[in-house]
ZANUNU-574825 format. One record per residue: residue in one letter; chain; x, y negated, z of N, C-alpha, C in turn. Coordinates in steps of 0.2 Angstrom, whole numbers, plus 5000, padded with zeros to 4 digits. Example, Ala and Ser with C-alpha at 12.3 -4.5 7.8 and 13.67 -1.06 7.14 Angstrom:
<rs>
{r 'A', 'A', {5066, 5028, 5039}, {5062, 5022, 5039}, {5066, 5016, 5039}}
{r 'S', 'A', {5064, 5011, 5035}, {5068, 5005, 5036}, {5064, 5000, 5039}}
</rs>
This chain:
<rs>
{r 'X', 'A', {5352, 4977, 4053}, {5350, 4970, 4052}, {5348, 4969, 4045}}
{r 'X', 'A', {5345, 4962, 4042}, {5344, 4960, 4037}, {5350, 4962, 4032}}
{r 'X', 'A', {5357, 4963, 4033}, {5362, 4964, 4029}, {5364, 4970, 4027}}
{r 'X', 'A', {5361, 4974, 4029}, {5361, 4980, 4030}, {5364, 4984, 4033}}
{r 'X', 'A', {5370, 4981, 4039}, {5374, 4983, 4043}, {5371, 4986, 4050}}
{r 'X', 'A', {5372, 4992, 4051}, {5370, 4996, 4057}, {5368, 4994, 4063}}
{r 'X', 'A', {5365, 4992, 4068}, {5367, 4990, 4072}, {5365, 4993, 4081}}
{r 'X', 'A', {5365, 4996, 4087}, {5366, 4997, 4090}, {5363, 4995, 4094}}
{r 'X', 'A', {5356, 4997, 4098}, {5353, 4996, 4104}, {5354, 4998, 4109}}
{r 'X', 'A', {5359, 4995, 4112}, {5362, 4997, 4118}, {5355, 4999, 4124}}
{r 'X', 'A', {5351, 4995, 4124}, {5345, 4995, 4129}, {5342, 5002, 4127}}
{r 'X', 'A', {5340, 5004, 4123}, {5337, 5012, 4122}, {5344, 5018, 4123}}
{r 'X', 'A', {5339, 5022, 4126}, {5344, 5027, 4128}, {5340, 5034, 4127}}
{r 'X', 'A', {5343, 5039, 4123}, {5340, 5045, 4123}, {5337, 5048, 4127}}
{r 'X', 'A', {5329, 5050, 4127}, {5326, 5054, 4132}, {5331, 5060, 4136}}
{r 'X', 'A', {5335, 5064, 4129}, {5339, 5070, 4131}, {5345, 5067, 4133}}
{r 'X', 'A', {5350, 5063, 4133}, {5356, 5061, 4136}, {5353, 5058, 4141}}
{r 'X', 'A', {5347, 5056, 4145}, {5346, 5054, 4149}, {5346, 5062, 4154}}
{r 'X', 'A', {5343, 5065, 4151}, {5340, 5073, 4154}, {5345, 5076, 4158}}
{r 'X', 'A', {5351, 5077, 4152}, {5358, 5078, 4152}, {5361, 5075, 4159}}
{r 'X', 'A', {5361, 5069, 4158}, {5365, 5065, 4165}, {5361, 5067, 4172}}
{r 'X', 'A', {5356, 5068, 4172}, {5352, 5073, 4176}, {5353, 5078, 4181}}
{r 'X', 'A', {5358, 5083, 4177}, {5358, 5087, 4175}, {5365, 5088, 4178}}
{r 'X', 'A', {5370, 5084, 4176}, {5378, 5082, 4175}, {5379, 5079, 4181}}
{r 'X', 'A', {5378, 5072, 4182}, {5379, 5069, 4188}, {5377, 5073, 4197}}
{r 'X', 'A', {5373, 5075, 4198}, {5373, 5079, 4204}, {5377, 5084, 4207}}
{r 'X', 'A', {5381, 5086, 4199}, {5385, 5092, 4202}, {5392, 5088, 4201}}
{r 'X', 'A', {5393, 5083, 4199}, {5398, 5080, 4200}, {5399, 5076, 4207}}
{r 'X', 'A', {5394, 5075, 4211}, {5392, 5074, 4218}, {5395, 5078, 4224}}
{r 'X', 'A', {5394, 5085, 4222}, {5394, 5091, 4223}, {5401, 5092, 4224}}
{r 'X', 'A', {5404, 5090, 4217}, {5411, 5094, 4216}, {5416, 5089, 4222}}
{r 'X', 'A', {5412, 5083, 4221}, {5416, 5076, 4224}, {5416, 5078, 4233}}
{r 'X', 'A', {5411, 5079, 4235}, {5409, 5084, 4242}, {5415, 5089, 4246}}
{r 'X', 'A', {5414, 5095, 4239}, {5419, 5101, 4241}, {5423, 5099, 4241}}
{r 'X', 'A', {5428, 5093, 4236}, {5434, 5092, 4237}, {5436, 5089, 4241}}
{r 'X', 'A', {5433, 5087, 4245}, {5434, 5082, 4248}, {5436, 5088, 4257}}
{r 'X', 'A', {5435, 5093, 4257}, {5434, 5097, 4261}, {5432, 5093, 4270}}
{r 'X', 'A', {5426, 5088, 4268}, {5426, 5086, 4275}, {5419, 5092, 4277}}
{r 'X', 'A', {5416, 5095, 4271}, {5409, 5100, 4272}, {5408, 5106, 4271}}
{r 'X', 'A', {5402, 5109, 4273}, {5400, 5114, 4273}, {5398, 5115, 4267}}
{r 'X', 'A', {5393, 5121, 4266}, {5391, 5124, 4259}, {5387, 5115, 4258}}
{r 'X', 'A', {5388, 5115, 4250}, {5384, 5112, 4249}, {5381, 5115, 4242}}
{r 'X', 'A', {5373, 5110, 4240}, {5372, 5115, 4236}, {5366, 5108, 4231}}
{r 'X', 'A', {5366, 5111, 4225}, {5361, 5105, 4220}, {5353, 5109, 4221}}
{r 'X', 'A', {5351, 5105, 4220}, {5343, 5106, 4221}, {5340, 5101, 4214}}
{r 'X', 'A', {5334, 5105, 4210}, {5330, 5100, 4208}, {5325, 5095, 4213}}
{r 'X', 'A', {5323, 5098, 4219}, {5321, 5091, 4224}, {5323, 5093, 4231}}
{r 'X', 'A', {5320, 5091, 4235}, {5321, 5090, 4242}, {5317, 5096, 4244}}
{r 'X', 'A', {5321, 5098, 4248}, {5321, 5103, 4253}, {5322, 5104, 4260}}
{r 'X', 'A', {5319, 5107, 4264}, {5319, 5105, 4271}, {5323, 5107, 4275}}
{r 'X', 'A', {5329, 5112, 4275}, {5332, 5114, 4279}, {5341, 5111, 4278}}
{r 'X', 'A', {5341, 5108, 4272}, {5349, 5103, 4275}, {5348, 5098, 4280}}
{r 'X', 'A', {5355, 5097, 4282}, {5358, 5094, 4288}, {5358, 5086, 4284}}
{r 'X', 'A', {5359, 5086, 4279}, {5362, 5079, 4275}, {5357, 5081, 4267}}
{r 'X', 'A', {5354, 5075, 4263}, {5352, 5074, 4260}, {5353, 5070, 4256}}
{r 'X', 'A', {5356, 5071, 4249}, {5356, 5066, 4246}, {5352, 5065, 4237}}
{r 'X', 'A', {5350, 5061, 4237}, {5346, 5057, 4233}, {5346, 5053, 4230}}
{r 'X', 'A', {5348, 5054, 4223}, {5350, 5047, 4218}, {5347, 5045, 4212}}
{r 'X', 'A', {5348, 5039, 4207}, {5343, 5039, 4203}, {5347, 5034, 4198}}
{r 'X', 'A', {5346, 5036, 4192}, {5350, 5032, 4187}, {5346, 5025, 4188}}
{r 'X', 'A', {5349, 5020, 4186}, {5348, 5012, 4185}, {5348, 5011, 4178}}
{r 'X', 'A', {5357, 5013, 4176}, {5357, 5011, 4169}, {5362, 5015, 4169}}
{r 'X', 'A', {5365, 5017, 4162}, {5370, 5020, 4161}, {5370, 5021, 4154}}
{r 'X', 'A', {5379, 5020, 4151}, {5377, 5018, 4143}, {5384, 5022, 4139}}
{r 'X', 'A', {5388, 5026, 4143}, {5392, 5027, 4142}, {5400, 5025, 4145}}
{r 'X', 'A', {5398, 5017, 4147}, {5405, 5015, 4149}, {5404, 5013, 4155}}
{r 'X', 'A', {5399, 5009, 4158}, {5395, 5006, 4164}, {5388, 5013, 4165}}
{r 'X', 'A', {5389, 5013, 4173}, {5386, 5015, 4174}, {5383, 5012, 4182}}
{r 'X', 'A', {5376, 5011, 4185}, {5374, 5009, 4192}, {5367, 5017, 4193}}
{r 'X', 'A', {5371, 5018, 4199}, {5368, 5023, 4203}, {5366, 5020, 4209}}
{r 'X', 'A', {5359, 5021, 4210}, {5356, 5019, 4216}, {5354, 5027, 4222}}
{r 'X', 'A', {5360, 5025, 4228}, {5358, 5030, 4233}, {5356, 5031, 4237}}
{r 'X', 'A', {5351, 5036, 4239}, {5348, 5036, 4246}, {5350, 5045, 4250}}
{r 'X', 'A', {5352, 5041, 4257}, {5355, 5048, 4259}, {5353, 5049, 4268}}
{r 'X', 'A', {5350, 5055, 4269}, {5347, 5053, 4274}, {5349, 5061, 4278}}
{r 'X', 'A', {5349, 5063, 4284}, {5349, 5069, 4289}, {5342, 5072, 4289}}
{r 'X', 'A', {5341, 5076, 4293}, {5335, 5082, 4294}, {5331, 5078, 4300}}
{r 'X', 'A', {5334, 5072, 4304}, {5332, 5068, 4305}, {5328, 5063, 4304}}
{r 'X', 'A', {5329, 5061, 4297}, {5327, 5056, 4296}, {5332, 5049, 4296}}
{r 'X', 'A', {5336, 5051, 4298}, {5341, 5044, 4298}, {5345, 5042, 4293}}
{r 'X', 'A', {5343, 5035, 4291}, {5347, 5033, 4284}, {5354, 5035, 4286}}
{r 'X', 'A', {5359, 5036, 4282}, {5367, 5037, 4280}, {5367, 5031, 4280}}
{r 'X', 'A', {5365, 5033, 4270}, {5370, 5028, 4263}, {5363, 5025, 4262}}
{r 'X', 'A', {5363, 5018, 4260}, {5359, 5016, 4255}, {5360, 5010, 4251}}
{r 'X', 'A', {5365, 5014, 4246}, {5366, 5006, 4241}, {5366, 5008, 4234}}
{r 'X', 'A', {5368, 5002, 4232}, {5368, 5004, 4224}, {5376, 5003, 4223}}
{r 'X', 'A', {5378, 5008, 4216}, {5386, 5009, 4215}, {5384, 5009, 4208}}
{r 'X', 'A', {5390, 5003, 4204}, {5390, 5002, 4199}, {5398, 5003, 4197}}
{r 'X', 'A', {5398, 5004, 4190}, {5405, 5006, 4188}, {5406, 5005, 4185}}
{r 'X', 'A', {5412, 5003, 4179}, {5413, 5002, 4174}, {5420, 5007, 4172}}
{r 'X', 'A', {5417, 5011, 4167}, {5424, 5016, 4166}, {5429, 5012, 4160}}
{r 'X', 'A', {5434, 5016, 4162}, {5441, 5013, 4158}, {5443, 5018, 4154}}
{r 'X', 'A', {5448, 5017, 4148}, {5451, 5021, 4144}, {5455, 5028, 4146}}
{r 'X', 'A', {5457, 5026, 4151}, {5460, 5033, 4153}, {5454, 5036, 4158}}
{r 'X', 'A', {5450, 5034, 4160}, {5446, 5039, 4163}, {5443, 5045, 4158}}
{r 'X', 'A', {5446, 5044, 4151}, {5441, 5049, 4147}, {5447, 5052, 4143}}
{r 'X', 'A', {5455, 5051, 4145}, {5460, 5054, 4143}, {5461, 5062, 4145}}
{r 'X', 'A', {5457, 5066, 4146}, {5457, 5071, 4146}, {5464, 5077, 4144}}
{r 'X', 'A', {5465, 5074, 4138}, {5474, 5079, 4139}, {5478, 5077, 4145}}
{r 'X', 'A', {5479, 5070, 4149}, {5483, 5068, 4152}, {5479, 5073, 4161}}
{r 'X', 'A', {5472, 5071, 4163}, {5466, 5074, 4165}, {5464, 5078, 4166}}
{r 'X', 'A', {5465, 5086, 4164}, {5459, 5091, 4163}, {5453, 5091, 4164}}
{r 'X', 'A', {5456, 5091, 4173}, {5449, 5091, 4178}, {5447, 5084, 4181}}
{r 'X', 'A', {5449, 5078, 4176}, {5445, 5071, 4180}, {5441, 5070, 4176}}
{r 'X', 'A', {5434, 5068, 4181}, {5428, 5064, 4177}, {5428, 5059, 4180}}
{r 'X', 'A', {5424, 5054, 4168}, {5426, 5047, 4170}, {5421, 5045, 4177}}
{r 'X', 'A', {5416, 5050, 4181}, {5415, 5044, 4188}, {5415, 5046, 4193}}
{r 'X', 'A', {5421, 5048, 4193}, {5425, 5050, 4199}, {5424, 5048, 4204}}
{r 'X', 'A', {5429, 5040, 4203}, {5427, 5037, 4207}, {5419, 5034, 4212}}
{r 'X', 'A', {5416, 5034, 4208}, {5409, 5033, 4209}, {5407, 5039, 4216}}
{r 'X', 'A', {5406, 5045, 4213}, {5407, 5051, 4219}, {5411, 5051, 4226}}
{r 'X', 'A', {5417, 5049, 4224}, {5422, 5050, 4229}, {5420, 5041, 4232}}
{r 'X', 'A', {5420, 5037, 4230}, {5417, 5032, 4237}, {5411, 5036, 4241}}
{r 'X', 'A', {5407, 5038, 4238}, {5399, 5040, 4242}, {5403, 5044, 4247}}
{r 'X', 'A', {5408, 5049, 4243}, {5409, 5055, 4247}, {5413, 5051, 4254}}
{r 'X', 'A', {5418, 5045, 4251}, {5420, 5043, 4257}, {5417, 5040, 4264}}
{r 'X', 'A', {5411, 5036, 4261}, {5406, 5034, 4264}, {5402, 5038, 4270}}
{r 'X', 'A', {5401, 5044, 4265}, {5398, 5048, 4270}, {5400, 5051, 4277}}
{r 'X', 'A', {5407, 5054, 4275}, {5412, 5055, 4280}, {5413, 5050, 4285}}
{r 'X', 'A', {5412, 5043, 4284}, {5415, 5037, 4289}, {5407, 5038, 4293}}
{r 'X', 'A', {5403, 5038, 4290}, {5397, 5039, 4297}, {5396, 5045, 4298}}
{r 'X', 'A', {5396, 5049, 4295}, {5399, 5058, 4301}, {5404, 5057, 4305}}
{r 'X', 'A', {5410, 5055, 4305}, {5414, 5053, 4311}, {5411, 5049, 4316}}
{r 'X', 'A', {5405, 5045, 4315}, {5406, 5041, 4320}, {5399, 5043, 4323}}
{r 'X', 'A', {5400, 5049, 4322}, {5394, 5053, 4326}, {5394, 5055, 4333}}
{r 'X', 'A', {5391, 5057, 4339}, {5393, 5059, 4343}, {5393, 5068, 4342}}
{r 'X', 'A', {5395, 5070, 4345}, {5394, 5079, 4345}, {5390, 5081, 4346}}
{r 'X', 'A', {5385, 5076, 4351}, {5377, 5079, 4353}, {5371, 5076, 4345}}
{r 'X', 'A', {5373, 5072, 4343}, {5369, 5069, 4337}, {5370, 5075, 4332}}
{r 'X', 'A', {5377, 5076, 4333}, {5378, 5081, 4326}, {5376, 5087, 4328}}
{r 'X', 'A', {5373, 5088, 4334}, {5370, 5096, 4337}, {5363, 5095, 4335}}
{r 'X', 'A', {5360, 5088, 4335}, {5354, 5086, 4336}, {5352, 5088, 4329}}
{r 'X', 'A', {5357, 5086, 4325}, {5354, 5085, 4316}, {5352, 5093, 4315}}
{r 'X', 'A', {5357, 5098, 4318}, {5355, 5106, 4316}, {5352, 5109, 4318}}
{r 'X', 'A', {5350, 5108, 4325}, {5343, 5111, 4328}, {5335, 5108, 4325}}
{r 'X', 'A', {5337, 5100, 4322}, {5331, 5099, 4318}, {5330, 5101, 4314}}
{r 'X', 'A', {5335, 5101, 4308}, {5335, 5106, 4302}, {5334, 5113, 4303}}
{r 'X', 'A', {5335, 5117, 4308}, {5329, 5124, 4308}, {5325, 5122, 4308}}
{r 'X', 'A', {5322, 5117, 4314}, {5314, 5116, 4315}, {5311, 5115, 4309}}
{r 'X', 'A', {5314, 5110, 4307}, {5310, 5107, 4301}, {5309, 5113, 4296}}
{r 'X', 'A', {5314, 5116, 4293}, {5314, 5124, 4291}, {5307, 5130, 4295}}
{r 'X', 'A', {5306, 5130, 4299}, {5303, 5133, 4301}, {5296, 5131, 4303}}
{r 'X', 'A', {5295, 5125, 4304}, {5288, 5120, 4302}, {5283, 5121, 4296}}
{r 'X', 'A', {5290, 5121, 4291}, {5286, 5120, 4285}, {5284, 5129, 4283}}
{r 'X', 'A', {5286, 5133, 4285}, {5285, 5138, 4284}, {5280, 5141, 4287}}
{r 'X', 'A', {5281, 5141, 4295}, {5275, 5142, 4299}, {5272, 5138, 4304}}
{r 'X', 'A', {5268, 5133, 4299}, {5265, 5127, 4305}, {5262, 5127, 4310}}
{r 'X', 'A', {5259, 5133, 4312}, {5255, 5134, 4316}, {5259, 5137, 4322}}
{r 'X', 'A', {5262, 5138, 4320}, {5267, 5142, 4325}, {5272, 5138, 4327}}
{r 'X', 'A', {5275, 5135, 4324}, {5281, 5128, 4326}, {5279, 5121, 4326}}
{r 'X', 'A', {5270, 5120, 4324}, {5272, 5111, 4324}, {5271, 5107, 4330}}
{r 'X', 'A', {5272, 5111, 4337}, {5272, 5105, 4342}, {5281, 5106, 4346}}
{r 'X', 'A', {5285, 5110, 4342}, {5292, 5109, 4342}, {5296, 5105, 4342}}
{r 'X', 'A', {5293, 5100, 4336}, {5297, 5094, 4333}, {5293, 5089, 4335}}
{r 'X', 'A', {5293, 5082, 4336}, {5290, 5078, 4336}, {5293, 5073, 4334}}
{r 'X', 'A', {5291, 5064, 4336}, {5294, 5059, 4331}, {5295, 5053, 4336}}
{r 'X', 'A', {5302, 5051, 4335}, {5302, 5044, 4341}, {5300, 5038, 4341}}
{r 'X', 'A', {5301, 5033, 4343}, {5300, 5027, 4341}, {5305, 5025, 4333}}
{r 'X', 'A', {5311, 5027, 4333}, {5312, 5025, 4326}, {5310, 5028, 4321}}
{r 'X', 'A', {5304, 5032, 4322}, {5303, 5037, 4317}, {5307, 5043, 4315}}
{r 'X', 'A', {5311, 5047, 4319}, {5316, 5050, 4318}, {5313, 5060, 4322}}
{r 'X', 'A', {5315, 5063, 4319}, {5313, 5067, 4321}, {5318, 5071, 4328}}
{r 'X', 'A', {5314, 5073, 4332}, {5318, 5078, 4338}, {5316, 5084, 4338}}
{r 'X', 'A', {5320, 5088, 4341}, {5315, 5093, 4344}, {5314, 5093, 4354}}
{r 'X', 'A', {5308, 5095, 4353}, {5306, 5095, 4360}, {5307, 5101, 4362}}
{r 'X', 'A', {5306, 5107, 4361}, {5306, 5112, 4363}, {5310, 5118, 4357}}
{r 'X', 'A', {5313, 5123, 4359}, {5316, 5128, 4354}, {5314, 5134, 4357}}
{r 'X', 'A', {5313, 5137, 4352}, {5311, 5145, 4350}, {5316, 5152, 4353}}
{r 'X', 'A', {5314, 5157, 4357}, {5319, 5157, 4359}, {5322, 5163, 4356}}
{r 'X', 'A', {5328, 5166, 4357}, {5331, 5171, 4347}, {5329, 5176, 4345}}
{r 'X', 'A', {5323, 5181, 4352}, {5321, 5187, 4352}, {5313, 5185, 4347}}
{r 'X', 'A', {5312, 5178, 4348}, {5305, 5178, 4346}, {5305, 5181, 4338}}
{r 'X', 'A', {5300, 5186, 4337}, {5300, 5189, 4331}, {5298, 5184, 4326}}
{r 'X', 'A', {5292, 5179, 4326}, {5292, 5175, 4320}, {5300, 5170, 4321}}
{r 'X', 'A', {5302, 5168, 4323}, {5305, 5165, 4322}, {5313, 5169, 4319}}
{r 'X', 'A', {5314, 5174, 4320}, {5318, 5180, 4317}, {5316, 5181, 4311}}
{r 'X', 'A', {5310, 5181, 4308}, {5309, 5183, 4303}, {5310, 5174, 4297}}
{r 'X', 'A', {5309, 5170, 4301}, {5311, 5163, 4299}, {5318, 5162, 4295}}
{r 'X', 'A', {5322, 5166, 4301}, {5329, 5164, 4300}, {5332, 5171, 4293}}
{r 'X', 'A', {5327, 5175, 4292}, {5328, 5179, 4286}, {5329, 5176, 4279}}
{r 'X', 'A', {5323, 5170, 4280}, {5321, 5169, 4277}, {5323, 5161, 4273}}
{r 'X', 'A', {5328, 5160, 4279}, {5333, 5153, 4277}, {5337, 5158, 4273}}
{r 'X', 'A', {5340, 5161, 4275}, {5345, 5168, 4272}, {5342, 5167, 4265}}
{r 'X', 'A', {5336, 5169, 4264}, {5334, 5169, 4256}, {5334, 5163, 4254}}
{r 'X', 'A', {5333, 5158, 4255}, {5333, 5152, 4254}, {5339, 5148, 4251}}
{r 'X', 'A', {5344, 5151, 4255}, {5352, 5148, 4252}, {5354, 5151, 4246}}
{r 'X', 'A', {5352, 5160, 4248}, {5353, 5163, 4240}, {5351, 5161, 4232}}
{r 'X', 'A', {5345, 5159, 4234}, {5341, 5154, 4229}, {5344, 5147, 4226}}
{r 'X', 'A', {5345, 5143, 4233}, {5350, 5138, 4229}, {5356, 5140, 4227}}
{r 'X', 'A', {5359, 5146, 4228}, {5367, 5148, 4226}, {5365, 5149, 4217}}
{r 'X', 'A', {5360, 5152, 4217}, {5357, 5154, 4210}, {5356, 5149, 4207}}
{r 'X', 'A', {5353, 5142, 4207}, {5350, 5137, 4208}, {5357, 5132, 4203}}
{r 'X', 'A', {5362, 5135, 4208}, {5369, 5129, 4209}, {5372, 5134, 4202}}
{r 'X', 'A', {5372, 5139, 4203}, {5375, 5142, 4194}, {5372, 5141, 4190}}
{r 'X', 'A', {5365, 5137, 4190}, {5363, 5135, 4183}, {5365, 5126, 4182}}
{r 'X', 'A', {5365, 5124, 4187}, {5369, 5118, 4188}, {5376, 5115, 4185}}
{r 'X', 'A', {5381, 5123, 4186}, {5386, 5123, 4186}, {5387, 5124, 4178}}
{r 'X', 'A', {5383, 5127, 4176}, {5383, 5130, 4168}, {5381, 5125, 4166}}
{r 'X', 'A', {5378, 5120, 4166}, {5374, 5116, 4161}, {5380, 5110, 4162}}
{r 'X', 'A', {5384, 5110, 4169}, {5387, 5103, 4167}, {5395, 5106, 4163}}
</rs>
């Protein structure tokens, strides 16, 4: 300022700690997931990809160090919303005491509700919905790879949600060569998730 004393623009935020949180916060999502041991593999992606069960999708709002608001969107192979809210947080002093914490981050919390949230509408699924989400996700897998061959398998309801109407049957060779090819697919993101897991 005019006095010559330093002053702080909270509202600018570095293009590169913005990159960083990028970067940081999805595999903290991740970690919040596994710990929680209610799932499967799970795995970070720089975008969307067709063959998970569950999707998730988030985007900085603000974040400054101590407050931070995440807006999420979370959706099945279906297409059916989960999560869709915004999560706002304000860190405290001991969330960054790290000698008392090794392994706590300050937004723990933040993760661990989505994580909780998600799990409460996974339970309240039937066995047939949660059968339905994982024959979509191959179809859909398999669509995008060979449309000509899979695109009248899947189709779309009144809620816009996807089905399948018809399934492939296991001897079929394109569709065996499909399922290779998921195979290669998850190794990718396992490689994917080691440079995720290095950078945070």
């Amino acid at each position: 300022d005019e006095s010559g004393t330093p002053r702080i623009d909270h509202t600018a935020v570095d293009p590169k700690i913005r990159r960083l949180e990028t970067h940081f916060l999805p595999t903290a999502m991740k970690k919040a997931l596994d710990e929680s041991g209610h799932w499967g593999q799970t795995f970070v992606s720089p975008g969307e990809v067709q063959s998970p069960d569950l999707f998730i999708n988030a985007s900085i709002l603000a974040s400054d160090g101590h407050s931070i608001a995440l807006i999420f969107y979370v959706t099945d192979s279906t297409g059916r919303i989960w999560y869709n809210e915004t999560v706002e947080y304000n860190t405290q002093d001991w969330d960054y005491t790290a000698a008392e914490w090794p392994d706590r981050d300050p937004y723990d919390a933040i993760f661990n509700h989505v994580a909780n949230q998600l799990v409460e509408v996974r339970n309240n699924l039937t066995p047939e919905e949660q059968k339905r989400i994982r024959l979509v996700s191959k179809m859909r897998f398999a669509t995008d790879l060979a449309p000509d061959a899979f695109e009248n398998y899947l189709a779309v309801n009144a809620k816009n949600q996807f089905y399948v109407q018809r399934f492939p049957a296991e001897n079929d060779p394109t569709y065996q060569i499909i399922q290779q090819l998921h195979g290669t697919e998850l190794e990718m993101l396992s490689h994917i998730e080691e440079y995720y897991d290095h950078l945070h």
